[in-house]
N, C-alpha and C positions, 0 to 999 in steps of 0.2 A: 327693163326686161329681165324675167329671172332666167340665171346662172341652168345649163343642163347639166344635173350633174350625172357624173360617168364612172362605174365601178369597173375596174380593171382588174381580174384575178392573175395571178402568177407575173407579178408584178417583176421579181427578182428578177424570170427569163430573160432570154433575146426578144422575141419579141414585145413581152411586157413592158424593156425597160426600153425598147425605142417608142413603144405608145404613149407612155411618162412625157418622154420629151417630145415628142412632136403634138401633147396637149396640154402641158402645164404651160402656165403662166398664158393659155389663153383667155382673155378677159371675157368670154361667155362660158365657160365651161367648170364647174365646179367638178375637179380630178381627185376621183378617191383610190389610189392605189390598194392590193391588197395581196399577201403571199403568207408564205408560212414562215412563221421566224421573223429574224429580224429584217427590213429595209436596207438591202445593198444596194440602192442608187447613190452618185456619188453629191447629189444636191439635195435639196429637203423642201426648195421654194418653190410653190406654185401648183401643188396637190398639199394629198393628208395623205397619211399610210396608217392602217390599219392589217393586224397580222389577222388573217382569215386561211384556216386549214380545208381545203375545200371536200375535205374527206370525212369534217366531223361537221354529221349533219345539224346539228344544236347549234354550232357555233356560224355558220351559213345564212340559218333560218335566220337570227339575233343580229347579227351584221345588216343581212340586208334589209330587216326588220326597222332598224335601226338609220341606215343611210337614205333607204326609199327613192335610190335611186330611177330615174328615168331608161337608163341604159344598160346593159351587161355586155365586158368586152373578154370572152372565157378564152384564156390562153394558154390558163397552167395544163396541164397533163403528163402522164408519163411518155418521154418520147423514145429512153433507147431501147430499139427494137429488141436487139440481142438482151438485154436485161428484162425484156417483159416476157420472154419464153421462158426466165427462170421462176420472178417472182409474177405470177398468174394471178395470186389474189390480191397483191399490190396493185397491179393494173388497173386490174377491173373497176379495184376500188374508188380506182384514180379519174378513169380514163372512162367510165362508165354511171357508176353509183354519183359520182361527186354531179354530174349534169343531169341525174333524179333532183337531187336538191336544189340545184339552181334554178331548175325549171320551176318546180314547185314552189320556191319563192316566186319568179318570176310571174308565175299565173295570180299567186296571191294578190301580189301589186300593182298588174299591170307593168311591167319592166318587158323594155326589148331586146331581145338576146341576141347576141354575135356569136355563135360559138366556131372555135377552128377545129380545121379537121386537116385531110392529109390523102396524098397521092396514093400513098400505103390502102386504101379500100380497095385501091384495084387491083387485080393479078396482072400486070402490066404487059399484056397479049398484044395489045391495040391500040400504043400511045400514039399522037398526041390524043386526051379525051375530052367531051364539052362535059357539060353538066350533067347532059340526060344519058349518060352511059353506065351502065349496070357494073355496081360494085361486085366485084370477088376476090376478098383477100386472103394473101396466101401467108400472112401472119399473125403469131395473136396479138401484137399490136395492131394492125389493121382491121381484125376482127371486131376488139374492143374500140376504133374508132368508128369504125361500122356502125356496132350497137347502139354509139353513143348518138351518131345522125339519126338514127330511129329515133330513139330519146326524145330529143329536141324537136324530130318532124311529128311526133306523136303529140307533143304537149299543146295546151290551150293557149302559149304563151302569142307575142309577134317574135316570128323567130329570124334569123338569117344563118348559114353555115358558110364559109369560108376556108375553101379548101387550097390549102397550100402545098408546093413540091421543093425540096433538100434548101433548106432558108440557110443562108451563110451573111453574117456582120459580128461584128464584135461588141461585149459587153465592156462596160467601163472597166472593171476588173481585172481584163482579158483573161478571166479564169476559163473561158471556152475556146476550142481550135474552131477552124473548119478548112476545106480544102484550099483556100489561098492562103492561108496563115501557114498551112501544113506543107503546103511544096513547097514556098516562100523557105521558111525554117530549112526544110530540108537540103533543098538546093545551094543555100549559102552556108550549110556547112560540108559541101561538098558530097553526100549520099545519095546512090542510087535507090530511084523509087519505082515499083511498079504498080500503075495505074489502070484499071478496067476499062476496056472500049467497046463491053457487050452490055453497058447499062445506059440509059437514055433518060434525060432527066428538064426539065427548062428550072434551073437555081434561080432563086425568088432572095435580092437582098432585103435584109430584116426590114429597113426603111421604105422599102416598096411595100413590103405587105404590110405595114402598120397604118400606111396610106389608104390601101385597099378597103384595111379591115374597119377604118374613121370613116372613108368615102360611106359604106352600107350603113354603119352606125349613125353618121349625119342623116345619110336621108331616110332611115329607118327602112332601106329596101329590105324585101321579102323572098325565101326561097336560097334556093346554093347557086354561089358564084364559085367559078374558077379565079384566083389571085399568085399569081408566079410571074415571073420573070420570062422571056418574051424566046429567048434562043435556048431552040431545044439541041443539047450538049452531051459526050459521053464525058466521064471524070477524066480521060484523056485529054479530050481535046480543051475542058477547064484548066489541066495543068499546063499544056501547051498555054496559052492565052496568061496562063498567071506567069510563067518562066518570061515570057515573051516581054508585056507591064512591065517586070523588076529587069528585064536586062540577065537572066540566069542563065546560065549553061543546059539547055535543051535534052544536050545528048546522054544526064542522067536520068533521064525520065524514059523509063520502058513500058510498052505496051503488055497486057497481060488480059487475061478473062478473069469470070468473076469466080469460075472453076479453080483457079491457084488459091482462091481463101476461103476458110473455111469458119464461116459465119453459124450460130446456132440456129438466124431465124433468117426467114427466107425472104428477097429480095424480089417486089417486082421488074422487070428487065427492061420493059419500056413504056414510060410514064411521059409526063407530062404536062402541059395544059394548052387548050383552044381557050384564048382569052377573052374572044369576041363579044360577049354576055358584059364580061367587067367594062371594056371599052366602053360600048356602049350605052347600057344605063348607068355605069357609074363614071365614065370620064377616065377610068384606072388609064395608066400611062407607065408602066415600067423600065426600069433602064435596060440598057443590052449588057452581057455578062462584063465588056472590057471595062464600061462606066462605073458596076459594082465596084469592078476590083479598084478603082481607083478612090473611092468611097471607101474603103475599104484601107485603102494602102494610104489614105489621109488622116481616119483616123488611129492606126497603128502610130501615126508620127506624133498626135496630138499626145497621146498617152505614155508615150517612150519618156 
């Protein structure tokens, strides 16, 4: 039986590099990793990596000219909000142009595309949301991920979008935080934190959605799934639930709006996901937030 092989962009990510490991060294699957720069995973067995800029369209077209892949799983993009209202042509470039060229390869070759996208398309008026709810986003990141679903639902390729809500795990590195790393941190060194309870969110661990986003890529489903994590949460009651796990002291953690900070780019308020679509034709199965954190708070010890 031939190997399927599988191009993973933004390799380096969180979720690129839990896609790494929960497909390399499987015995049917030929894993072609691909980022910009060098290969920060912390092993080398069981893909290939290859440096692919997904912003320089010559070097895209030649890659995937070259691998003829069966699959595309597009993960890189620009994701911080507040730095995409500054750099706008970085963005676009990123987070728009770069899935021109994918496609375009992809139509060339026949490749089937996974592309992610994000709770951010919505103006968050009406969480939780299914699939068929009309995007309006109230940022230019959202905008630009908007675009980029056009993109992809516009091209001749087999397409799938996979749209995920505020994803928290850790990279091997741990060069990245997120909000259990971040009360965690803070609470054991004894500081007061205040946390939002006007924003509404279901947090998707990286390992859940790299499952999500393998489940469509195996069976080559078609069309936008919802992929997040299952308890819809405000950052409050996250930190409450993460103090609670490590045993922390509670009573530094205050309640605040999302009015006490003052962000460049704007936040939707109530987001989401109705996951019922993923369950069903995909089997998806996500943990509840306490499971994360504990997933979470295993591998923190593994890397210490």
């Amino acid at each position: 039986m031939s190997k399927k092989k599988i191009l993973i962009t933004g390799s380096n990510g969180l979720l690129g590099q839990k896609l790494v490991l929960l497909l390399a060294n499987q015995s049917d699957i030929h894993l072609i990793a691909t980022a910009r720069g060098k290969n920060r995973l912390p092993f080398t067995e069981g893909y290939e990596y290859l440096e692919m800029d997904i912003t320089n369209p010559e070097q895209v077209a030649e890659i995937i000219e070259q691998v003829k892949p069966n699959a595309i799983i597009h993960t890189a993009a620009m994701t911080n909000v507040d730095q995409c209202e500054f750099e706008k042509d970085l963005c676009w470039a990123m987070n728009v142009k770069a899935v021109e060229y994918l496609t375009e390869a992809c139509e060339k070759h026949d490749i089937y595309l996974c592309h992610l996208s994000t709770d951010f398309v919505f103006d968050g008026k009406a969480g939780l949301y299914s699939e068929e709810a009309q995007p309006s986003p109230v940022s230019y990141y959202g905008w630009t991920k908007y675009a980029a679903e056009e993109v992809v639902k516009r091209s001749k390729c087999r397409w799938s979008i996979a749209r995920t809500v505020l994803v928290y795990g850790i990279v091997s590195d741990m060069s990245r935080s997120n909000i259990i790393l971040w009360v965690k941190k803070s609470l054991e060194e004894g500081k007061n934190i205040k946390v939002v309870t006007d924003q509404f969110r279901t947090p998707t661990l990286a390992e859940d959605l790299a499952k999500g986003c393998w489940l469509m890529t195996d069976k080559e489903a078609e069309g936008v799934f919802h992929i997040s994590g299952k308890d819809f949460l405000t950052p409050y009651e996250m930190a409450i639930k993460t103090a609670d796990f490590f045993h922390l002291d509670k009573s530094l953690i205050s309640e605040a709006d999302s009015s006490n900070f003052t962000q460049p780019a704007k936040r939707p308020p109530r987001t989401g996901f109705i996951l019922d679509k993923a369950i069903a034709e995909l089997g998806y199965n996500p943990v509840s937030f306490e499971e994360g954190i504990a997933v979470v708070a295993e591998q923190t010890k593994e890397n210490d």
